[in-house]
NUSE-757610 format. One record per residue (C-alpha): residue number from 1; residue in three letters; y, z, x. Coordinates in Angstrom, 3 decimals. Each point is the difference from the previous one (the first is absolute). Layout:
BEGIN
NODE/NUM/ALA/Y/Z/X
...
This chain:
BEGIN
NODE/1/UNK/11.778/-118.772/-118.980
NODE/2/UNK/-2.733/2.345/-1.413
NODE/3/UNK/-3.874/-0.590/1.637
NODE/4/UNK/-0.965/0.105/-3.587
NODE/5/UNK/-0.968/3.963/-0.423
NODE/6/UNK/-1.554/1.783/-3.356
NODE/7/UNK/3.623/-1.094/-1.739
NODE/8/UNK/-0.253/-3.973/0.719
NODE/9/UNK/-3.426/-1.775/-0.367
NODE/10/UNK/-0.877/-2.478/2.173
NODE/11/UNK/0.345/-3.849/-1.575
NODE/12/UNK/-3.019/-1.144/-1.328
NODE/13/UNK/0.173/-3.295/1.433
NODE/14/UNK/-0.297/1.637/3.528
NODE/15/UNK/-3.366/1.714/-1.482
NODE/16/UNK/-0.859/-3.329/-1.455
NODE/17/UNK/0.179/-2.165/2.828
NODE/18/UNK/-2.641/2.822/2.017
NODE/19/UNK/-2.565/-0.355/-3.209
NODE/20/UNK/0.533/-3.852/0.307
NODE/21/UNK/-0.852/-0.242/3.938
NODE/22/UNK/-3.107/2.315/-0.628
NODE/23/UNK/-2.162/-3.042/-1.896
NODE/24/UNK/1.081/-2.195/3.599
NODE/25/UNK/-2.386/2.078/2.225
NODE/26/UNK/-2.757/0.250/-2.402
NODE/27/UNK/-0.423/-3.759/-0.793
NODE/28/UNK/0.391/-1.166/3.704
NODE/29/UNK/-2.535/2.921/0.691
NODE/30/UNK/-2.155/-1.630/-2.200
NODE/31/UNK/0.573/-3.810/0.984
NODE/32/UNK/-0.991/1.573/3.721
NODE/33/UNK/-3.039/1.674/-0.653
NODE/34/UNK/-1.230/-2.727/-1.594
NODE/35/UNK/0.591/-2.370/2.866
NODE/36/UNK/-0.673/1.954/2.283
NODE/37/UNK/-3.403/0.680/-1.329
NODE/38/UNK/-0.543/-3.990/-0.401
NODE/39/UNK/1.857/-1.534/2.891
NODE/40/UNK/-2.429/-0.710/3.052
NODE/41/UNK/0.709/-0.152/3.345
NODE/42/UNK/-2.173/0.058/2.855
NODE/43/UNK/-2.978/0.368/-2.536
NODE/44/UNK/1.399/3.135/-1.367
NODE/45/UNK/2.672/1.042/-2.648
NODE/46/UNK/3.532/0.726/1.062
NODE/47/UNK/-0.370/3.142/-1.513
NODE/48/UNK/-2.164/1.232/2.959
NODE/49/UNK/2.760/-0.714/2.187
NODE/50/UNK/1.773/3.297/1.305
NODE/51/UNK/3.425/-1.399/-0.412
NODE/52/UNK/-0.393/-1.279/-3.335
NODE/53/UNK/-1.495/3.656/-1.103
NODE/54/UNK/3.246/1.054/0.847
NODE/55/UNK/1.715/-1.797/-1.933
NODE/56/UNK/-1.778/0.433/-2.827
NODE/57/UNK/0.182/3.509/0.718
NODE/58/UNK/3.547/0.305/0.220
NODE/59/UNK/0.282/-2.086/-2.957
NODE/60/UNK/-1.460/2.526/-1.756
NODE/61/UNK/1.781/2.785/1.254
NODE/62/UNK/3.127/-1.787/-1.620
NODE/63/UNK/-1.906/-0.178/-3.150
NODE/64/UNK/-0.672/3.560/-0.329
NODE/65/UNK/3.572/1.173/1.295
NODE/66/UNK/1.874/-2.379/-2.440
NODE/67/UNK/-2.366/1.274/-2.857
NODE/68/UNK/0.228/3.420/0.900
NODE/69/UNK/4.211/0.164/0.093
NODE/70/UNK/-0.448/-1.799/-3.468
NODE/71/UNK/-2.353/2.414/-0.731
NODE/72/UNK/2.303/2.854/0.659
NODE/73/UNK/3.065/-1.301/-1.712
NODE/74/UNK/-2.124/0.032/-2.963
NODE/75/UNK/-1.697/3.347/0.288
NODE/76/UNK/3.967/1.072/0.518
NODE/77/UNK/1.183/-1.489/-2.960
NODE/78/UNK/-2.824/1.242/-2.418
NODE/79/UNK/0.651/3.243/1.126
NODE/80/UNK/4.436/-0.281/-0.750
NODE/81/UNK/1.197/-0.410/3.668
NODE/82/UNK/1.295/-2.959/1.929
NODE/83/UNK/0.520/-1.081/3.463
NODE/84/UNK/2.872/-0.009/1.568
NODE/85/UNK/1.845/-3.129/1.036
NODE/86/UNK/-0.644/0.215/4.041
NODE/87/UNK/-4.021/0.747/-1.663
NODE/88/UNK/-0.019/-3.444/-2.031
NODE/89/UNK/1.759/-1.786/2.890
NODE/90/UNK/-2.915/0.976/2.460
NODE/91/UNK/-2.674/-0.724/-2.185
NODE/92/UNK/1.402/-3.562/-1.176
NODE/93/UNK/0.711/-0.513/3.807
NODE/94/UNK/-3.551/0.881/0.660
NODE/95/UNK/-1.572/-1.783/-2.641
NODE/96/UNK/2.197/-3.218/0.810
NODE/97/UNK/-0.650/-0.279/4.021
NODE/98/UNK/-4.247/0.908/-0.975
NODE/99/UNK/0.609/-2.630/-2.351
NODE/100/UNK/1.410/-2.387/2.662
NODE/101/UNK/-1.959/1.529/2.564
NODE/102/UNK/-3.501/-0.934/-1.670
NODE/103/UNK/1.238/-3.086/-1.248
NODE/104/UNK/0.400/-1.080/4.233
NODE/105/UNK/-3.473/1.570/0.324
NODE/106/UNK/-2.007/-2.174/-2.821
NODE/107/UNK/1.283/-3.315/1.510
NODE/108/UNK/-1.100/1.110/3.366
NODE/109/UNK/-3.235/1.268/-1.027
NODE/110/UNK/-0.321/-3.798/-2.076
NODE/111/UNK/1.204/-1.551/2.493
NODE/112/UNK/2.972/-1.155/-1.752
NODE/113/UNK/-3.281/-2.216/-2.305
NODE/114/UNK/0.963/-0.931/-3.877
NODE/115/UNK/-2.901/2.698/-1.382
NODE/116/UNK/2.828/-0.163/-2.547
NODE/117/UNK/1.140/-2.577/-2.362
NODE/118/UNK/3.350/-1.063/1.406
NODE/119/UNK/2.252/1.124/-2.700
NODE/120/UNK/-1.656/2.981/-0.474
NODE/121/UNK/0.773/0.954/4.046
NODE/122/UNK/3.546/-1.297/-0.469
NODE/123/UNK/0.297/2.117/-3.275
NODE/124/UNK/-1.458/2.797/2.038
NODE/125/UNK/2.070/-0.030/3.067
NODE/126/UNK/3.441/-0.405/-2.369
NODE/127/UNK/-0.945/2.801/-1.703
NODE/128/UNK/-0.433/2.047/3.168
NODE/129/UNK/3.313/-0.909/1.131
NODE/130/UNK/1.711/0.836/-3.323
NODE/131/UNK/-1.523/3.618/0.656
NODE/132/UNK/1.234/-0.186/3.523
NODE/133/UNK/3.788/-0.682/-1.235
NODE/134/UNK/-0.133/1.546/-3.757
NODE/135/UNK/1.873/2.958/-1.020
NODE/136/UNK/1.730/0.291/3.682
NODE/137/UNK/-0.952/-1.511/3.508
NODE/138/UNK/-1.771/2.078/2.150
NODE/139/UNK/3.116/0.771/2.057
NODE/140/UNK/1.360/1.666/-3.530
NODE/141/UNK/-3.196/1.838/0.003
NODE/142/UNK/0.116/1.381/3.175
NODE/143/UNK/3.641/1.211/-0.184
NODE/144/UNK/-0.841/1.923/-3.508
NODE/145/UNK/-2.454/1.809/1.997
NODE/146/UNK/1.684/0.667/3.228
NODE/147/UNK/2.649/1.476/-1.825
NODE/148/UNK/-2.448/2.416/-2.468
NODE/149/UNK/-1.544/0.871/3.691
NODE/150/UNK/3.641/0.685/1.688
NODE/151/UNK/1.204/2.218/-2.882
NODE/152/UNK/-2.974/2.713/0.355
């Protein structure tokens, strides 16, 4: 089986599901800077609190990595070249585990609270998991790109 070089383009659904988990980081990012900023505790905000400044800041780091690989697939395509399959298997694993990854962080910086409508959380969290699973599990992922690696 190819690793998807300059002959075979990677499937757009594996490109797909990495632009559908970037809009995951950057809403929770946004629920938790908001509560953060309002929640009180011990007569301050949470958001004062070392630990939850870390999540927030990894949260964000997510954000801007998940953007960024979208980023690049674009710049790539604009300018006629592609990535190869091991290339859109890392960044849709990436972009799936920040995903999941920030989605684990948000509850624990809410402290699991409903500062979401409940069918908008459940809509959110089955959405996460469909980008998780879609276009190949992780373990698919990984195997397209330890096989690109192994071949060099």
């Amino acid at each position: 089986m190819s690793s998807g070089g300059p002959s075979r383009p990677p499937r757009r659904d594996i490109l797909g599901a990495a632009d559908g988990a970037r809009n995951h980081p950057s809403s929770a990012s946004r629920t938790c800077d908001e509560y953060a900023k309002n929640r009180v505790q011990f007569g301050q905000p949470i958001g004062e609190f070392q630990l939850i400044q870390e999540k927030l800041a990894k949260m964000e780091v997510a954000r801007l990595n998940v953007q960024n690989l979208v980023f690049r697939y674009i710049e790539m395509s604009t300018a006629g070249k592609g990535l190869t399959l091991a290339e859109a298997s890392a960044m849709k694993l990436y972009s799936a585990r920040a995903a999941t990854e920030v989605a684990m962080r948000r509850c624990s910086c809410t402290a699991g609270t409903a500062t979401w409508p409940s069918s908008m959380s459940n809509n959110w969290r089955e959405t996460r998991r469909c980008c998780k699973i879609y276009a190949g599990t992780d373990e698919i992922q990984i195997t397209h790109i330890a096989k690109d690696l192994l071949r060099r």
